[in-house]
Each structure stands twice: as C-alpha cells, then as structure tokens.
N, C-alpha and C positions, 0 to 999 in steps of 0.2 A: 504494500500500500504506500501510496507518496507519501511525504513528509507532511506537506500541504492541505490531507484531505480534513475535513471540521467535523466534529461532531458538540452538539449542543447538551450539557449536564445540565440534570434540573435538582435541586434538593430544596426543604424546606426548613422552615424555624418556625415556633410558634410560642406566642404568649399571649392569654388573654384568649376573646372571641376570632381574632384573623390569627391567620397565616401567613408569612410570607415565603411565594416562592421565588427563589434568584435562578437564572440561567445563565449559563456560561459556556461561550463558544470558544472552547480550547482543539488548538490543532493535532495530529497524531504525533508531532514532534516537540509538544508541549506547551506550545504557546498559545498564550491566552490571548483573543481575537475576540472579544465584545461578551457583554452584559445588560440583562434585561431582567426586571422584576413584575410581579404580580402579587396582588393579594386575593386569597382563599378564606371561605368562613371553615372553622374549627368545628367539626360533626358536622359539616354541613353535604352537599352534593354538588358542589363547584367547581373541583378542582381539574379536572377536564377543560372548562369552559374558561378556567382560568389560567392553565398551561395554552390553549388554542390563544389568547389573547398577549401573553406572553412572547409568544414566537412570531405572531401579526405585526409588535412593534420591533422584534429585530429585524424584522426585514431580509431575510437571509439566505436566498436562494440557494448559496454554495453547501449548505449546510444539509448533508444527504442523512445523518443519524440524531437520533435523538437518546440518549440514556435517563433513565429516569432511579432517583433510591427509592425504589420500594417503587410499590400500588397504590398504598392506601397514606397517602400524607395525612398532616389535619386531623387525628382522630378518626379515621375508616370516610374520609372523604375520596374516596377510589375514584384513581383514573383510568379510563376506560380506550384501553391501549387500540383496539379496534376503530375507535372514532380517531383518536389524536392520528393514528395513520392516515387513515383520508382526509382529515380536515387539513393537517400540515404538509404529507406527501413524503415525511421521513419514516425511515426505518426506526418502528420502535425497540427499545432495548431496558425493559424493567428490570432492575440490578436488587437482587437484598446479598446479604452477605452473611445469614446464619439457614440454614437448612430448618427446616418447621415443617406444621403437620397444616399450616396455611394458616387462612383469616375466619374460615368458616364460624367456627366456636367463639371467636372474639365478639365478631359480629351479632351474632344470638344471643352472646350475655349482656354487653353492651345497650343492641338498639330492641324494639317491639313493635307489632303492626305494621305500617306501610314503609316507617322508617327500616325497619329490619328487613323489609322483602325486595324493596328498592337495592339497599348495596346489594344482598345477595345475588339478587338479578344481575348487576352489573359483575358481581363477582366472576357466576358462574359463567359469563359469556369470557372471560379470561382465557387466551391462551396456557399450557401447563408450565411449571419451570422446569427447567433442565438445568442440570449440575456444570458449570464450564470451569475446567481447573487451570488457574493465572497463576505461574509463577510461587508455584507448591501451595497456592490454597484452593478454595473453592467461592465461585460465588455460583448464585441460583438464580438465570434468566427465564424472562417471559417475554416470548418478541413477536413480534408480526413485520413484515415484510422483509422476511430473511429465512435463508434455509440454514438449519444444523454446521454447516460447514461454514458460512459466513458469519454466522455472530460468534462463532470459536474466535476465527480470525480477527472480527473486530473489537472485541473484547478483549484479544491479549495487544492489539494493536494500540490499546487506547489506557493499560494499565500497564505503564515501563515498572515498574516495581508495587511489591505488596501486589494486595486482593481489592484496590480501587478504580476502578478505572476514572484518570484524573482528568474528566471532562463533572464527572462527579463530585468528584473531591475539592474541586474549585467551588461549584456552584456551594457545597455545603461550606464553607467559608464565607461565600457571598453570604449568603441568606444568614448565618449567624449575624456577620455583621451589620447586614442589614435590619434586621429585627433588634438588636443592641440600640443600632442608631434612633431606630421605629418606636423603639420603647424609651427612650430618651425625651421624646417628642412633649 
C-alpha cells in the first residue's frame, strides 16, 4: 500500500449528556492530514447521523477507509456500519481491542421497550467480528466493504506498532482533548 493512502479514525469522549466524536485523517505513513469533530447524545440513537455529519464537513474525497473504536460509543448509541458505508462510500472498519461475548446482554440490562428493541435491531443487522492478529496481539473487526484479505492488510497497514491502529489512536487523543477543552467551557 502507498505511503500516501488516508484512512479517517473516529473515537469518542464523553461527559455529561453529549459526546464528543473527533476524526482524524492520519496517512499509512503516519501522518496526520486533518480533523473534524461532532457531537452525539449519550444513550441516545445519533451517533450514525453524527459520524455521517462528521465526515460531510471534512470534505474528503481521498479518504477511501474509515476505522471506527468500537460500535457502540455514547453508552450503546451504535453505529450502524451498513448505513455509514453508503452514506460516506468508505470502507468501514469497526476496531475493539478485547475479545467478548458482544453487546447483546448489555443492551437488555441496560435499555427496555422500544428503546431496547431499537439498538438490538441495529445491532443485529451488524456484520460479525473476526479476530485480525497486529503485531502479536489481536484486535476484533467488523467491516463492510472489504473482503477477509483486505482488512488483514489494512489493518496491519495502519497499526506500525502495538494492537492500535493509529488513525485510531489519534482521533482518541483528539476527542479526549476535545471534551477537556468542551468541559472547560
């Protein structure tokens, strides 16, 4: 892969009722190429709606992958990896980095009624995660518009050391300090 090619990290921070999501369009050769934030409601169902609006104001044609930490930011405000593809046209790539038995049970003890049946719904429209092992650890994706052999490749392509891949690892820096500064306010 060229040194050149971008892929856009999304993570979040939260205190209080919002969220804040930061994006970070870091290159395969490490270098960070622009930033863009969003705020998400906490339990809420936005956070889809809120990464799509995110990536509208980077403007970012060159920008062919998207990684995401996790699914569920926000307290189970799940995004909904199937939509962010076609509405952005990136390759998504939902990163966690501990192995689990998923969200199901959180969800259920957590939410009730339409709120409970709502994420599950989104849930269970999820791709599954697959195990990709970086540089002797493991992390656990869930992607849509990649096959088995390509999100290997861009995953160890985009994490030069450790189990992060650092288009990730930016944005959750962003987003802390952005919510520090947010809760300063």
């Amino acid at each position: 892969m060229k040194p050149g090619v971008r892929a856009l990290g999304v993570a979040e921070s939260y205190r209080g009722e919002e969220s804040t999501l930061a994006g970070a369009v870091v290159r395969a050769d490490r270098v960070v190429d622009g930033f863009a934030f969003s705020r998400i409601s906490v339990g809420g169902l936005d956070a889809t709606a809120g990464l799509c609006a995110l990536v509208g104001r980077l403007d970012r044609e060159d920008v062919p992958y998207l990684f995401l930490s996790g699914i569920a930011p926000a307290w189970f405000n799940l995004f909904d990896l199937n939509r962010l593809h076609e509405r952005t046209g990136m390759a998504v790539c939902s990163v966690s980095f501990e192995e689990s038995d998923g969200l199901e049970s959180g969800v259920r003890e957590a939410f009730s009624g339409d709120e409970r049946e709502r994420r599950l719904a989104i849930y269970e429209r999820q791709p599954p995660r697959s195990e990709v092992r970086v540089n002797d650890e493991s992390v656990f994706v869930r992607t849509v518009g990649l096959d088995d052999e390509e999100v290997t490749s861009i995953v160890r392509t985009f994490t030069p050391e450790g189990g992060r891949p650092e288009p990730i690892r930016v944005a959750r820096l962003a987003a802390r300090a952005a919510d520090e500064w947010r809760g300063g306010e």
